[in-house]
C-alpha positions as CSV (number, residue, x, y, z in Angstrom):
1,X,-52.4,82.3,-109.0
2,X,-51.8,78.5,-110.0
3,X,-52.0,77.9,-113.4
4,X,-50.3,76.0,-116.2
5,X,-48.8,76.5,-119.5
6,X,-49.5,75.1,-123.0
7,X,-47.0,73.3,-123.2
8,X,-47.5,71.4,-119.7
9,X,-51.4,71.3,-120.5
10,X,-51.1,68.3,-122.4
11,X,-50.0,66.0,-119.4
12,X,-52.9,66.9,-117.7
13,X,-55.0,65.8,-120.3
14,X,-53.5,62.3,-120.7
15,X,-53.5,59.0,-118.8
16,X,-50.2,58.2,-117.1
17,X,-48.6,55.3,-119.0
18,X,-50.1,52.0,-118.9
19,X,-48.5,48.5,-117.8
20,X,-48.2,45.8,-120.7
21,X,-50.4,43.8,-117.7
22,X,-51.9,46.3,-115.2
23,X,-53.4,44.8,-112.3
24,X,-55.0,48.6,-111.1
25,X,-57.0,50.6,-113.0
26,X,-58.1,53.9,-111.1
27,X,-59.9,57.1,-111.2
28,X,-58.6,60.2,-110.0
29,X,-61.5,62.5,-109.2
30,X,-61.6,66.0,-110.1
31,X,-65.2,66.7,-110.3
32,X,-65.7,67.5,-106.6
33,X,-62.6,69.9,-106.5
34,X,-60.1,70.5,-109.1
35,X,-56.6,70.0,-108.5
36,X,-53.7,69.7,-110.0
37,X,-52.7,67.1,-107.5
38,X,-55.1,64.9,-109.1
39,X,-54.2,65.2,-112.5
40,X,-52.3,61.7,-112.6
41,X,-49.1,63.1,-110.2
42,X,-50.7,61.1,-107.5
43,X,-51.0,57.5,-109.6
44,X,-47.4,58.6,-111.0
45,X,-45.7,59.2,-107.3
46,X,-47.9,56.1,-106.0
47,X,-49.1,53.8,-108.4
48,X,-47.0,54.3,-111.5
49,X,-45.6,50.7,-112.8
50,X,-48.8,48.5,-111.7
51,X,-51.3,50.2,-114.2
52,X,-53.2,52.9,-115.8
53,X,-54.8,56.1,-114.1
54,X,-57.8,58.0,-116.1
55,X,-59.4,61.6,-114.6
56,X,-62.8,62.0,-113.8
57,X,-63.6,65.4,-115.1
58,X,-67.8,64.7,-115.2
59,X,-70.3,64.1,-112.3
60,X,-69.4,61.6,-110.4
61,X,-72.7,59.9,-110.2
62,X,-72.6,59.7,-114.4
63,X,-69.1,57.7,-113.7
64,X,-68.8,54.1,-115.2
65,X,-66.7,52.1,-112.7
66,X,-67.5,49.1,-114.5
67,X,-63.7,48.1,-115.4
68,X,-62.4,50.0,-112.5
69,X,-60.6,49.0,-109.3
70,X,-59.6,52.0,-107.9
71,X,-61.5,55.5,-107.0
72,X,-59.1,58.1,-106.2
73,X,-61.1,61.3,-104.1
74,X,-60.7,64.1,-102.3
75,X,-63.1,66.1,-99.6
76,X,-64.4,68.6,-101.7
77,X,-66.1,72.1,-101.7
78,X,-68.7,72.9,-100.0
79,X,-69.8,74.6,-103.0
80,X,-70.3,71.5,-104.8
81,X,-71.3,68.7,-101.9
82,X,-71.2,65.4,-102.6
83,X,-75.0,64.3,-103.7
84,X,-76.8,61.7,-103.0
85,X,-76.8,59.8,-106.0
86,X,-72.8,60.1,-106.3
87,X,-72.7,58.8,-102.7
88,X,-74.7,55.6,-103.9
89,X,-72.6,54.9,-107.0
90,X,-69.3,55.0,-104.8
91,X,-71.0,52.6,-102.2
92,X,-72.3,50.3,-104.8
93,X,-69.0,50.2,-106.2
94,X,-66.8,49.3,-102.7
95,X,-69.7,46.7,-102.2
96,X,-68.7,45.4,-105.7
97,X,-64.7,44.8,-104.5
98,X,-63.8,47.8,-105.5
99,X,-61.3,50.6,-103.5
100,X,-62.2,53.9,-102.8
101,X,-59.3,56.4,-101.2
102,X,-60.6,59.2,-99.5
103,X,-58.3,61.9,-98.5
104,X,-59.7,64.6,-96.3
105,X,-58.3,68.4,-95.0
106,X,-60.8,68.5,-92.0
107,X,-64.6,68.9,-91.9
108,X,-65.3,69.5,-95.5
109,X,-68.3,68.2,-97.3
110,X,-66.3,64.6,-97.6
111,X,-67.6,63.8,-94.2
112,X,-71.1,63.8,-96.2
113,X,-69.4,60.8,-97.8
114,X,-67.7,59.4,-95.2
115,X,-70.3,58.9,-92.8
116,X,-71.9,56.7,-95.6
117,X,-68.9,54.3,-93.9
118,X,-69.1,54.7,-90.3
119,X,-66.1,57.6,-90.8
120,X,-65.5,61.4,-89.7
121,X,-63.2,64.0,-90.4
122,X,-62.9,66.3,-87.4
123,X,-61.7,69.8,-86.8
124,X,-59.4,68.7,-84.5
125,X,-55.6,69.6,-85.4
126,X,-52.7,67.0,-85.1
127,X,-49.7,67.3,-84.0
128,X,-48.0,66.9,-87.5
129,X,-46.2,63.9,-86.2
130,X,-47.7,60.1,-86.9
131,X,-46.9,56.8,-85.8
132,X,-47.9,53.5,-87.9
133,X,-50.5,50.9,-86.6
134,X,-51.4,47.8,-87.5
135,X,-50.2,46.8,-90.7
136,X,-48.1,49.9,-90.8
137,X,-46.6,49.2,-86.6
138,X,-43.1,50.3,-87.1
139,X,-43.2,51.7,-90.5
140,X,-41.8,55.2,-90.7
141,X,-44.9,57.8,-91.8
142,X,-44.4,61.6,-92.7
143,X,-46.8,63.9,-91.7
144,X,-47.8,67.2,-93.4
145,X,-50.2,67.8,-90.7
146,X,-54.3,68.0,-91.1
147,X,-56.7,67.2,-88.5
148,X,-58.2,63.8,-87.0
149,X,-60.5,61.2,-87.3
150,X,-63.5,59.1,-86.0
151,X,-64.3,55.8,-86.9
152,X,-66.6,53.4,-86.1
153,X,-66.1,50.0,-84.9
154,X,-65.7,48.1,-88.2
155,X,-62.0,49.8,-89.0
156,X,-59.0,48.9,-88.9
157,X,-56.9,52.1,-87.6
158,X,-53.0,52.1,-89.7
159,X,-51.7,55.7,-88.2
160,X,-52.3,57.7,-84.9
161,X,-51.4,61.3,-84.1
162,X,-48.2,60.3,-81.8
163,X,-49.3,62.9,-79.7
164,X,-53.1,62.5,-79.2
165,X,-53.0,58.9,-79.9
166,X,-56.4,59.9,-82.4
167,X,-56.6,57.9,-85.6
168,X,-55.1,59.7,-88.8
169,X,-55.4,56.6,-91.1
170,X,-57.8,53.5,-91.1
171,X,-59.3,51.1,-93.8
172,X,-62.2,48.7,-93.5
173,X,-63.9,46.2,-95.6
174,X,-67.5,46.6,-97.2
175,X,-68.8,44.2,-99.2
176,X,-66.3,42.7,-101.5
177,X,-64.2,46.2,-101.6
178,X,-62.2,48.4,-99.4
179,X,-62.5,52.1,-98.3
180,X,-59.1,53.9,-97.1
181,X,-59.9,57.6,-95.3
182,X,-56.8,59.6,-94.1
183,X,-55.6,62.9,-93.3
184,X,-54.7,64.6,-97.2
185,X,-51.4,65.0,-95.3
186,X,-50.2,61.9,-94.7
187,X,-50.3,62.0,-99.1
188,X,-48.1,64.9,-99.7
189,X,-49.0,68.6,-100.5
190,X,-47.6,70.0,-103.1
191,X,-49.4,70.8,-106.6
192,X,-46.0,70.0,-108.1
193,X,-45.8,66.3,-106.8
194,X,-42.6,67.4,-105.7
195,X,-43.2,65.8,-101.8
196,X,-44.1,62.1,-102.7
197,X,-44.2,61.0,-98.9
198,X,-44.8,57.7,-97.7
199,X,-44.1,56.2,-101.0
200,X,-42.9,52.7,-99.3
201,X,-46.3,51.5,-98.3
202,X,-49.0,54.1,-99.7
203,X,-48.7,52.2,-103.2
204,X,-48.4,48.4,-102.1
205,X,-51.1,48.8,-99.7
206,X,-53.7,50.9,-102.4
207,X,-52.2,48.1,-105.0
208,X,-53.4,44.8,-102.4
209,X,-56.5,46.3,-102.0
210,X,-57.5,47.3,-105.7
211,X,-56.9,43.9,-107.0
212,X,-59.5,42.6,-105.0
213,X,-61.7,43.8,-107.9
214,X,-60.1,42.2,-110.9
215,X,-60.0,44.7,-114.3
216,X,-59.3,43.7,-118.0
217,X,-56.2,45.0,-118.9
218,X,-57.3,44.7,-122.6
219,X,-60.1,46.7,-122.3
220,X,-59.0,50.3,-121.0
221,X,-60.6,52.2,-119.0
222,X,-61.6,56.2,-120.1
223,X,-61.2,59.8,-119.1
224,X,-64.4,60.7,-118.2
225,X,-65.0,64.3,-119.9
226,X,-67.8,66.9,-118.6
227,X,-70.8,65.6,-119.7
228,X,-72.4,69.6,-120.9
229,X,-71.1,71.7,-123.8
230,X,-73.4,74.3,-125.0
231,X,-72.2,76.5,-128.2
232,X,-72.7,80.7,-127.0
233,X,-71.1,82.8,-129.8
234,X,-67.7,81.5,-131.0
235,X,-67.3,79.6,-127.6
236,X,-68.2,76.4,-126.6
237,X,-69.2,76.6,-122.3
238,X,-67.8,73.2,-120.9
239,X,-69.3,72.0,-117.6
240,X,-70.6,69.5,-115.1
241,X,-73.8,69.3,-112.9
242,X,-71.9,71.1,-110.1
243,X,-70.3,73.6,-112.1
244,X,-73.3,74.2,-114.1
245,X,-74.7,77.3,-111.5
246,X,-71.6,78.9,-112.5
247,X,-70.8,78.9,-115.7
248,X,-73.6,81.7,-117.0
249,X,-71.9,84.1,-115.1
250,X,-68.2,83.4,-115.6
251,X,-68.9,83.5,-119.7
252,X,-70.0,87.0,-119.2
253,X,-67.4,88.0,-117.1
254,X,-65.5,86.6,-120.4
255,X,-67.4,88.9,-122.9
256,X,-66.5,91.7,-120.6
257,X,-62.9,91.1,-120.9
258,X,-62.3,89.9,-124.6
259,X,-63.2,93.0,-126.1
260,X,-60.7,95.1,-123.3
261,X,-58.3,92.1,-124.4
262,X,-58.5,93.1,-128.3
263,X,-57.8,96.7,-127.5
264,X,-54.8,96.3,-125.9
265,X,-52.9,93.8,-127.9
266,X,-54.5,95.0,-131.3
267,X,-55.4,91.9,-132.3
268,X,-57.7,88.5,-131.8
269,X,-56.0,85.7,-130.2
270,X,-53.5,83.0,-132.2
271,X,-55.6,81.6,-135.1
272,X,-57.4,78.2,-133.7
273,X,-57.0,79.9,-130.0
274,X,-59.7,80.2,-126.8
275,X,-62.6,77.8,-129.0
276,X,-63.7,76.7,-125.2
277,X,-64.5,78.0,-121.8
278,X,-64.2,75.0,-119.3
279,X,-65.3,75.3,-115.8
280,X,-63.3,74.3,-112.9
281,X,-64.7,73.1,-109.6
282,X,-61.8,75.2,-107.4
283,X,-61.0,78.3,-106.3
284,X,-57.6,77.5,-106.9
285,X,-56.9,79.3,-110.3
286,X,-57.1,77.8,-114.2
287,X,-55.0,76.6,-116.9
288,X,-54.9,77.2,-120.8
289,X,-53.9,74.9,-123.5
290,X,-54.6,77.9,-126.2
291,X,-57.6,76.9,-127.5
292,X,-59.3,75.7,-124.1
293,X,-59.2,78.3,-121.1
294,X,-60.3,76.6,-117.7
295,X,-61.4,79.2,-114.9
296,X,-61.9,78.1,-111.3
297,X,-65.8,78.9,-110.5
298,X,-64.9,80.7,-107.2
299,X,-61.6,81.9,-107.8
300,X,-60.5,85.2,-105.5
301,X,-63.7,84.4,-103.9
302,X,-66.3,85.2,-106.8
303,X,-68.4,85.9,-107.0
304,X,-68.3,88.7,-104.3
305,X,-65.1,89.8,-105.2
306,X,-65.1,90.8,-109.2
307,X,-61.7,92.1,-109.8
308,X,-59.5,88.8,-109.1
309,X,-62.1,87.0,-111.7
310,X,-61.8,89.8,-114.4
311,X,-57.8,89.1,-113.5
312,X,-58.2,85.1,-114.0
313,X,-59.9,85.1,-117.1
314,X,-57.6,87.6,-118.9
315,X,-54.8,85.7,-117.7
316,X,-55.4,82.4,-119.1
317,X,-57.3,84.1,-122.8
318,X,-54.2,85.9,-122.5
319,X,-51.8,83.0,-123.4
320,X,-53.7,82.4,-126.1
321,X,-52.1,85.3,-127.7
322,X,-48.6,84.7,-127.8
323,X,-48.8,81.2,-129.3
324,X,-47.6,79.5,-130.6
325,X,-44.6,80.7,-128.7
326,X,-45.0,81.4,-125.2
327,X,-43.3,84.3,-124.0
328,X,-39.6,83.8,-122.6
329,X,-39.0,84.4,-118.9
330,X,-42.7,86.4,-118.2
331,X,-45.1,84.2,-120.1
332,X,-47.1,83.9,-116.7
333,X,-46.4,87.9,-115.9
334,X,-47.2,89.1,-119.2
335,X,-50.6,87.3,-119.0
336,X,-51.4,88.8,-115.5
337,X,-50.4,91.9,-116.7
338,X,-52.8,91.6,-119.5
339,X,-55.2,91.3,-116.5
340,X,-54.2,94.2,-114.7
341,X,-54.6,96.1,-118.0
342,X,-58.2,95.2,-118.1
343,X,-58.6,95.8,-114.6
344,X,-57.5,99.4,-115.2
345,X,-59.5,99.6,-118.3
346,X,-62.6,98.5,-116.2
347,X,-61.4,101.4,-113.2
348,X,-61.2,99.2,-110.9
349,X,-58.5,99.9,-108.0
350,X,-57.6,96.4,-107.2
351,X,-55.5,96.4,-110.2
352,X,-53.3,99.2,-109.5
353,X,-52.6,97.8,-106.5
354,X,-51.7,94.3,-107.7
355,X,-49.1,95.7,-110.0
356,X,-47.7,98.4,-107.3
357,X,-47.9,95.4,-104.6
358,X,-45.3,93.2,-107.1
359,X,-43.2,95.9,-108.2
360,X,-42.6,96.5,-104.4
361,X,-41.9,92.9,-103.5
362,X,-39.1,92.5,-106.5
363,X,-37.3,95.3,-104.9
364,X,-37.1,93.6,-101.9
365,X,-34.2,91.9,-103.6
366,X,-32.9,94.3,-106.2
367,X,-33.9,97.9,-105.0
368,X,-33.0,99.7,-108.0
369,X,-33.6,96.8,-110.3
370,X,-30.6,97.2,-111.9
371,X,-28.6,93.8,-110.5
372,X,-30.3,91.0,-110.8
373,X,-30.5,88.8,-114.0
374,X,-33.8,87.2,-114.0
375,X,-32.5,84.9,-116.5
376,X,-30.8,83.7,-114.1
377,X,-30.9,80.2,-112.1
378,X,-32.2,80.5,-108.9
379,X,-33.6,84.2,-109.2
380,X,-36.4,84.5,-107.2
381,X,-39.9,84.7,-108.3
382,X,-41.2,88.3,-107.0
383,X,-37.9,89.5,-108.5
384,X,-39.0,87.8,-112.1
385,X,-42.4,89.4,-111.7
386,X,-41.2,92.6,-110.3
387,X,-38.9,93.4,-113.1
388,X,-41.1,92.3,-115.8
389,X,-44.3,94.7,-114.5
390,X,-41.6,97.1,-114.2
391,X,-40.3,96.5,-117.5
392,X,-44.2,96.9,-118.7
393,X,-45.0,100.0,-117.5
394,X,-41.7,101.8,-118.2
395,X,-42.2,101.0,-122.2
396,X,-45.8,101.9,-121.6
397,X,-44.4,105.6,-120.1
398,X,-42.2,106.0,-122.8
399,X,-43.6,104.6,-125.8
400,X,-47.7,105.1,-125.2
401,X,-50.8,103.0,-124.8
402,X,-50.1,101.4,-127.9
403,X,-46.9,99.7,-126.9
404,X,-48.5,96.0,-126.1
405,X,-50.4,96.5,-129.6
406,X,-47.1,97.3,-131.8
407,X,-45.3,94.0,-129.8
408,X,-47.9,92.0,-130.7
409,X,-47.8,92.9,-134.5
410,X,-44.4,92.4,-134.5
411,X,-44.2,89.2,-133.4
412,X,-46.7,87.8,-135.2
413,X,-45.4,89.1,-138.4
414,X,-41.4,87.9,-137.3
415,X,-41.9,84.6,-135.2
416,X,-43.8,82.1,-137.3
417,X,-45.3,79.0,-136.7
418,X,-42.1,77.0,-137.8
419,X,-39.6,79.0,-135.7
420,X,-37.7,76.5,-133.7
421,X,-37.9,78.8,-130.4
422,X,-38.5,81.8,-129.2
423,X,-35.8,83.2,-126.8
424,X,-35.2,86.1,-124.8
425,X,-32.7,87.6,-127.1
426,X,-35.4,87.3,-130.0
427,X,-37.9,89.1,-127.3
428,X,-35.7,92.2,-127.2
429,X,-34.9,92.3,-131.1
430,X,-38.8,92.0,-131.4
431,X,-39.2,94.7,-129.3
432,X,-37.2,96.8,-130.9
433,X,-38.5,95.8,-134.2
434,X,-42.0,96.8,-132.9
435,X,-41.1,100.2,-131.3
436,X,-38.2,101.3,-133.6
437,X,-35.6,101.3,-131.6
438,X,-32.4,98.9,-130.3
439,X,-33.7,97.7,-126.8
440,X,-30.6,95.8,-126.2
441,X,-28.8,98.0,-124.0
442,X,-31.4,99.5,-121.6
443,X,-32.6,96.0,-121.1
444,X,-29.2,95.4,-119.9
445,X,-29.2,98.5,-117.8
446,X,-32.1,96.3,-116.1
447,X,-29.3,93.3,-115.7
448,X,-30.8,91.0,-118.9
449,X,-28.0,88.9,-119.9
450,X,-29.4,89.7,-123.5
451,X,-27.2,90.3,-126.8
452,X,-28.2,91.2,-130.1
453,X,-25.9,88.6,-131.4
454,X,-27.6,86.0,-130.6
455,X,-30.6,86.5,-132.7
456,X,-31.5,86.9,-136.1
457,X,-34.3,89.6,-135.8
458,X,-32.5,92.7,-136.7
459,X,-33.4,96.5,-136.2
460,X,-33.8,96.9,-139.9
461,X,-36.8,94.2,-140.6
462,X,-38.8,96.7,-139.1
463,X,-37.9,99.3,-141.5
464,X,-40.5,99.5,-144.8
């Protein structure tokens, strides 16, 4: 599951930093297909220091380009295919000098755009090593691999597949602007930004281009947000013309959950918390900020498959109730296992399998679960989530349905709003707190370098 913490939340709502005199102003897309790839890491690896990137959340057709240069997309869903009238506004605006990069996976419903340009994406597979062209003859390219390309006579090809000699990379002139299609691979892969390949040339040559449009630096351009909000209950449902057959049925798979949610923890969520549902275009997961949840529309392959849905939406409503301190160590487990809770609440056997399916793959590391610290640096992540279902369910055994309900009191009663942190030692004590009893040594029987010492949340603030 990809998804993103509070505290992280924040960048992906905000521009990347802007240039005292930016010559580039561009868009990154993520109305066609969310990703976090998009959420300014690509102007930051590429295009940070020569201006100012905003996203485009809305339809794409609804965008205004007027004071932009640069138009960041992606191939899509076929879900949500690129429409007609989107396809004009991007045409209109290369013809107008501006620059439009088009990365593409294979024969996705960005073809339905690229042929508006004499392009094609194929099906056909590279050879995951590419050789400059052109501009780019002897330049040194790294390849994450993707399939290649046909264009038409009017392009200038910049990388071939060394082994096929078929184009990977090309650019062309229409009207006063540029268009740049490539495989998504020659950009990097990674949702963590972490593989910012081809960083030598990708920015100069997107930078030469994009000025060909010039942009007033004094007049910013802005984050385009989803153009419908619609008020059900105490939720406002956020969404875009392509997300819009979707959203009905993902706010009742919501109602479905919240009231499962309550039971378990005992409580509503954080006061100020989950005031918006916001629909992603992706199948790739969410992301909460506390009061906004964002759930990918086809996530686990909804809506044929329920269960990983009803597991999505508790996850990310979930962090909304341990703010406004996330949880130390499990704050992604413990909201997944709020999931599975509901899944088991709703019978539905997919759950009981997720959880016995992690517990399983933590041991593959620490059989007995007894020698890792997943404090640790460099423990690995099954271990992490292994230990902490494991963890779970042996408090549930021994202390009762209730357990997750008597935490949750306790914390919000002990760890206020000004609390500096919240740290694992101060989990433990609160645990105890909440189920009368000191925690400290059988979480170390489970390797937790934890010590009551270095809290102060005693044993005896839970006594009347």
């Amino acid at each position: 599951m990809i998804t993103i913490a509070s505290l992280l939340v924040s960048v992906l709502l905000q521009a990347a930093p802007e240039r005292t005199t930016p010559t580039v102003h561009s868009v990154s897309d993520i109305s066609q297909k969310f990703t976090f790839y998009m959420d300014g890491r690509f102007h930051r690896q590429y295009l940070e220091g020569v201006g100012r990137d905003m996203r485009n959340w809305g339809s794409l057709d609804r965008l205004d380009l007027s004071n932009v240069n640069l138009l960041l997309l992606t191939d899509g869903n076929e879900r949500i295919p690129y429409e007609q009238d989107a396809i004009d506004h991007i045409v209109s605006f290369v013809e107008g000098g501006g620059c439009v990069l088009l990365m593409m996976t294979g024969d996705q419903p960005g073809n339905d755009l690229a042929k508006a340009f004499d392009a094609r994406s194929t099906t056909e597979r590279g050879s995951r090593n590419a050789r400059g062209t052109d501009r780019l003859q002897g330049t040194d390219l790294d390849y994450r691999g993707g399939t290649v390309f046909e264009f038409g006579d009017d392009w200038t090809v910049l990388a071939v597949d060394d082994r096929s000699e078929k184009p990977l990379l090309a650019m062309r002139r229409v009207g006063k602007g540029h268009v740049v299609i490539g495989a998504r691979g020659l950009f990097g892969q990674k949702p963590d930004a972490s593989d910012p390949i081809n960083k030598r040339w990708v920015g100069p040559l997107l930078t030469e281009l994009a000025e060909a449009k010039p942009i007033d630096p004094k007049k910013p351009h802005r984050r385009t947000w989803v153009e419908h909000a619609r008020e059900i209950g105490p939720l406002t449902l956020e969404y875009h013309d392509g997300t819009e057959p979707f959203a009905d049925a993902i706010y009742e798979v919501y109602t479905e959950v919240r009231p499962h949610l309550e039971v378990i923890t005992g409580c509503d969520p954080s006061p100020g918390m989950v005031k918006s549902l916001l629909i992603l275009p992706t199948g790739g997961g969410g992301f909460s900020s506390g009061a906004r949840i964002a759930i990918g529309a086809w996530w686990g392959n909804y809506p044929e498959k329920r269960y990983p849905m009803i597991e999505l939406i508790a996850h990310e409503a979930g962090h909304s109730w341990v703010l406004p301190h996330a949880e130390p160590l499990w704050n992604e487990p413990i909201a997944t296992y709020l999931g599975i809770l509901v899944g088991q609440r709703m019978g539905m056997p997919e759950a009981d399998e997720t959880l016995g399916r992690q517990i399983a793959k933590g041991r593959r590391h620490d059989p007995e679960y007894d020698t890792i610290d997943p404090l640790a640096e460099g423990a690995p992540r099954d271990l992490i989530w292994g230990k902490s279902y494991l963890i779970f369910e042996e408090l549930r055994r021994q202390y009762g349905e209730g357990f997750l309900a008597k935490y949750f009191a306790a914390k919000r009663r002990l760890i206020t709003k000004d609390r500096a942190d919240y740290s694992m030692d101060d989990c433990v004590a609160v645990w105890s707190v909440a189920l009368g009893t000191d925690l400290f040594p059988w979480f170390r029987s489970y390797a937790f370098d934890v010590d009551a010492k270095r809290t102060d949340i005693t044993l005896d603030q839970g006594r009347s």
